[in-house]
C-alpha positions in Angstrom: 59.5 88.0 85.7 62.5 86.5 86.7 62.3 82.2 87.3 62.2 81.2 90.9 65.8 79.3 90.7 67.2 83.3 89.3 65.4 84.3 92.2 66.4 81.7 94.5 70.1 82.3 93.7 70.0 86.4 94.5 68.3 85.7 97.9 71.4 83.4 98.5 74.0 86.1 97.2 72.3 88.6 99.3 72.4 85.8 102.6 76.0 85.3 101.9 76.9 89.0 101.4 75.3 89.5 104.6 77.2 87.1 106.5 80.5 88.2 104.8 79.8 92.4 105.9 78.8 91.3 109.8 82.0 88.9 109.9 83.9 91.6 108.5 85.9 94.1 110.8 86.7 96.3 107.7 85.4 97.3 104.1 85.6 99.5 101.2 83.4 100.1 98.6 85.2 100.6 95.1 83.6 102.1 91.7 85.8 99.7 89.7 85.4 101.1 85.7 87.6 100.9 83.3 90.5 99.2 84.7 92.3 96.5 82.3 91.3 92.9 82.9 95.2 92.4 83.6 95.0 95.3 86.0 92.4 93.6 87.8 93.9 90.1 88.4 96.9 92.1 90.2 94.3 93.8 92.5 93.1 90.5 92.9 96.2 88.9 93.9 97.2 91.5 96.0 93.8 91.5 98.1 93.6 88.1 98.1 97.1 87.3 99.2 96.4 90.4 102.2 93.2 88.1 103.4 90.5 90.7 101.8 87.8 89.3 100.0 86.8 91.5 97.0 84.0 91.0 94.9 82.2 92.6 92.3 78.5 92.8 93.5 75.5 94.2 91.9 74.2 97.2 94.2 70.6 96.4 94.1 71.9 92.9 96.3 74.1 95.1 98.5 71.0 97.6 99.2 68.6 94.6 100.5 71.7 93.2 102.3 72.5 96.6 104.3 69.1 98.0 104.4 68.2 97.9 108.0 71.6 97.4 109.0 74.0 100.2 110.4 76.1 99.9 106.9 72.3 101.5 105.7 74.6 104.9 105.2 76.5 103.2 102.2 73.1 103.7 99.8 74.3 107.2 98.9 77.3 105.6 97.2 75.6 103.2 95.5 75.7 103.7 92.0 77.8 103.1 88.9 80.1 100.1 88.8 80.4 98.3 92.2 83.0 96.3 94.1 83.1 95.8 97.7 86.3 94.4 99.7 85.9 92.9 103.3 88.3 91.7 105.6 87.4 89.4 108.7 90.9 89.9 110.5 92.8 92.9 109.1 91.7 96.3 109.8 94.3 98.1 107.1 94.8 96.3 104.6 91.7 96.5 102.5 91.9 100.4 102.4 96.1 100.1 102.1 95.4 98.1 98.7 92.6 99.9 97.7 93.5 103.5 98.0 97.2 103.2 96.6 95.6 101.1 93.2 93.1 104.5 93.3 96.2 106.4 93.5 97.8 105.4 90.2 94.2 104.4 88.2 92.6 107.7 87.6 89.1 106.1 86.7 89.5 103.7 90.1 87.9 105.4 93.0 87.1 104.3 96.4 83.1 105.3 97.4 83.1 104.6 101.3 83.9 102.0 103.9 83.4 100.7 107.4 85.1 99.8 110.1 83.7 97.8 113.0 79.7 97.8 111.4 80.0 101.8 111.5 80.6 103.6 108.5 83.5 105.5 107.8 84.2 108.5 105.4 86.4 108.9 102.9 89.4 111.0 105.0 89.4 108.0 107.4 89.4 105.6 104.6 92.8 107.5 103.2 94.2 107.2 106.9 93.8 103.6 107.2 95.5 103.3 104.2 98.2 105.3 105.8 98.7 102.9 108.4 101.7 100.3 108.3 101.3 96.8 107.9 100.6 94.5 110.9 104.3 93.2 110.7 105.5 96.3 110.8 103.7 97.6 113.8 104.7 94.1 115.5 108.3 95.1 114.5 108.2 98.4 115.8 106.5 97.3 119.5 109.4 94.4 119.2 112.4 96.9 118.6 110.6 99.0 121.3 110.7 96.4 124.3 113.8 94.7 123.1 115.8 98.5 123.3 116.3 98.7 127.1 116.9 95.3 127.2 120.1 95.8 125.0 120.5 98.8 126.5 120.9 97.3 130.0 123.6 94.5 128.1 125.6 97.5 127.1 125.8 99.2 130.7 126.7 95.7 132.0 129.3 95.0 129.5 131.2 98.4 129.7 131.2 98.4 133.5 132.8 94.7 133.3 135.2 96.1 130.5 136.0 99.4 133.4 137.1 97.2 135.8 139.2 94.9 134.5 137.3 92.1 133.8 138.3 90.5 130.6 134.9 88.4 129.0 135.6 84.9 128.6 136.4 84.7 124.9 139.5 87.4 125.5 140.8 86.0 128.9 141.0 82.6 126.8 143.6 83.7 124.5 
């Protein structure tokens, strides 16, 4: 029988896991065996510098801290090696990471995911992680607005040049 401070410190784990999956907007569940140690630290990086938090979690804690919850689903994929990567802000980039290191570690393989407290399958998992980034998708809506704009600066410039009117910098010289 396990002491009461072991005891005391998995009812904590499972606390904070729960609080970390209901403050996350996104996860995925990983099966984690048999990558290098060096391997790992990149992943690591990576997520950590993207703002996902991935841990390594036993999945007798992550059963007691979904069980009742609508993340209940994930139990079927509960086996093996466990990792599970949340992110509070960024709906992409857990599965972006994730699903390209699955694509060049045969023994890495991503189990399920949520989005939003719902769970998500597999196929939407690999769409996510199709996605661009956030600065990308800012860039494009940028490019997007700004185009008329310089459109319009175009127009106005080649009707001034039509009719005669020099700009300022050429009627200076």
């Amino acid at each position: 029988m396990p002491s009461e401070k072991i005891l005391q410190a998995k009812k904590e784990q499972v606390e904070e896991l729960k609080a970390r999956l209901e403050g996350a907007v996104a996860g995925v569940v990983v099966n984690y065996e048999g990558i290098s140690v060096a391997d790992d630290t990149k992943l690591r990086k990576e997520l950590r510098e993207a703002g996902v938090k991935y841990t390594v979690t036993k999945n007798t804690l992550l059963h007691i801290a979904i069980d009742g919850t609508p993340l209940a689903g994930l139990d079927d994929v509960l086996s093996g090696t466990t990792a599970i990567a949340t992110s509070a802000e960024d709906y992409v980039a857990a599965a972006r990471i994730l699903c390209k290191y699955a694509d060049e570690h045969d023994n890495f393989t991503v189990k399920g995911g949520f989005l939003d407290g719902e769970l998500i399958g597999l196929d939407k998992i690999a769409a996510l992680a199709k996605l661009p980034t956030r600065e990308v998708l800012l860039a494009t809506v940028a490019n997007v607005l700004n185009a008329p704009i310089a459109a319009f600066a175009r127009v106005v410039k080649a009707v001034a040049d039509k009719n005669g009117e020099a700009p300022a910098a050429e009627a200076a010289e």
